[in-house]
C-alpha positions in Angstrom: 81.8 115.5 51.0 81.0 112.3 48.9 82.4 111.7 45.5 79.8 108.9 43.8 80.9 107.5 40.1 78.5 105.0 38.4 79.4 102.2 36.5 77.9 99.5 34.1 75.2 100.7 31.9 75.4 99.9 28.2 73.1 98.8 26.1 71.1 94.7 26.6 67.9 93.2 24.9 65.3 92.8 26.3 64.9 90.1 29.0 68.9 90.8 29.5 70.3 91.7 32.7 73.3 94.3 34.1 74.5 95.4 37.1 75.8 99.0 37.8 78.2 100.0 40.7 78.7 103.1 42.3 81.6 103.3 44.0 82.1 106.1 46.8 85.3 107.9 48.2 85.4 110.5 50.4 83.5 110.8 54.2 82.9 107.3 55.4 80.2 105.5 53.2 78.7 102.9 56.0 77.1 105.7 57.5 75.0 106.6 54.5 71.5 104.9 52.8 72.2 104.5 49.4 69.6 104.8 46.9 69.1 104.3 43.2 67.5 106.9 41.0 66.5 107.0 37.1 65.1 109.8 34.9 64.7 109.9 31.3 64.2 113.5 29.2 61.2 115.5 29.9 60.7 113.6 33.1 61.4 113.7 36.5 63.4 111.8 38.5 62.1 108.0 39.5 63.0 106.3 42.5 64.1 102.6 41.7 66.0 100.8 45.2 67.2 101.8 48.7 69.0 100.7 51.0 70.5 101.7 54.6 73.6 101.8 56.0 74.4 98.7 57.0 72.2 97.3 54.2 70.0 95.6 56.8 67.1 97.0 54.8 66.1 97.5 51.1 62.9 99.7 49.4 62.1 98.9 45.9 59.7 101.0 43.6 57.0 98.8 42.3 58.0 98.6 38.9 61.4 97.1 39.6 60.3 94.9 42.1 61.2 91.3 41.9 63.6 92.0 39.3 65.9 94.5 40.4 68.4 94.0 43.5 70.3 96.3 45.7 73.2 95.5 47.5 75.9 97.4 49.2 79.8 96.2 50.5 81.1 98.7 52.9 84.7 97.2 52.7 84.4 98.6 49.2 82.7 101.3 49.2 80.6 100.7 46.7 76.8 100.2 46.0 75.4 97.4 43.2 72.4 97.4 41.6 71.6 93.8 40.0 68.8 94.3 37.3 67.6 91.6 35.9 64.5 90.9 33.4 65.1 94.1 31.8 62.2 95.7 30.0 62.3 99.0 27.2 60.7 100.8 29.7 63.7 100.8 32.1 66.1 102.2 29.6 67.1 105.8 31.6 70.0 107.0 32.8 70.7 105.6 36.4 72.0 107.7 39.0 73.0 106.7 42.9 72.8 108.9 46.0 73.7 109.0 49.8 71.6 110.4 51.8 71.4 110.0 55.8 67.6 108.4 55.3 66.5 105.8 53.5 63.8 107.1 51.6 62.7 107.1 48.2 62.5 111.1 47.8 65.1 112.3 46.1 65.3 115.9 48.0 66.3 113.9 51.1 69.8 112.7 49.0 73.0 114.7 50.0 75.5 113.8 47.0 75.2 112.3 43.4 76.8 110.5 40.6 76.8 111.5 37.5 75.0 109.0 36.2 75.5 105.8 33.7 72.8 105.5 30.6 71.3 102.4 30.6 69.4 101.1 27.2 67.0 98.5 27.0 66.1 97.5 23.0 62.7 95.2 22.4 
């Protein structure tokens, strides 16, 4: 079992940046992908960043692309997501995930956070 807990939302202007963590206890996190996840109401959930175990390799969704960065540090079990350039359209609430493959589908995630609301104004 992983326990996941999201940090760091809040509310920015536009062009603003933030940086959530998610930090991990539990089975050992360096064996896990990490991925980021965001869904607003009335939609499903939208894959944003990925990145695998030893953090070698990152996945972005287009839309975040060039302004959004993963990052993980296995000493503290925790995964970052650096977001830069933020837009109105990227106000959701932000979940992470472990999964054992870094993909961008979220069926293929084991365990979740519980998410951190993140609000973009224009």
């Amino acid at each position: 079992q992983v326990q996941l807990v999201e940090s760091g939302g809040g509310l920015v202007q536009a062009g603003g940046s933030l940086r959530l963590s998610c930090a991990a206890s539990g089975r050992t996190f360096s064996s896990y992908a990490m991925g980021w996840f965001r869904q607003v109401p009335g939609k499903e959930r939208e894959f944003v960043a990925t990145i695998s175990w030893s953090g070698g390799s990152t996945y972005y969704a287009d839309s975040v692309k060039g302004r959004f960065t993963i990052s993980r540090d296995n000493a503290k079990d925790t995964v970052y997501l650096q977001m830069n350039s933020l837009k109105p359209e990227d106000t959701a609430v932000y979940y992470c995930a472990a999964g054992r493959v870094t993909t961008n589908i979220p069926q293929t995630y084991h365990y979740w956070g519980q998410g951190t609301q993140v609000t973009v104004s224009s």
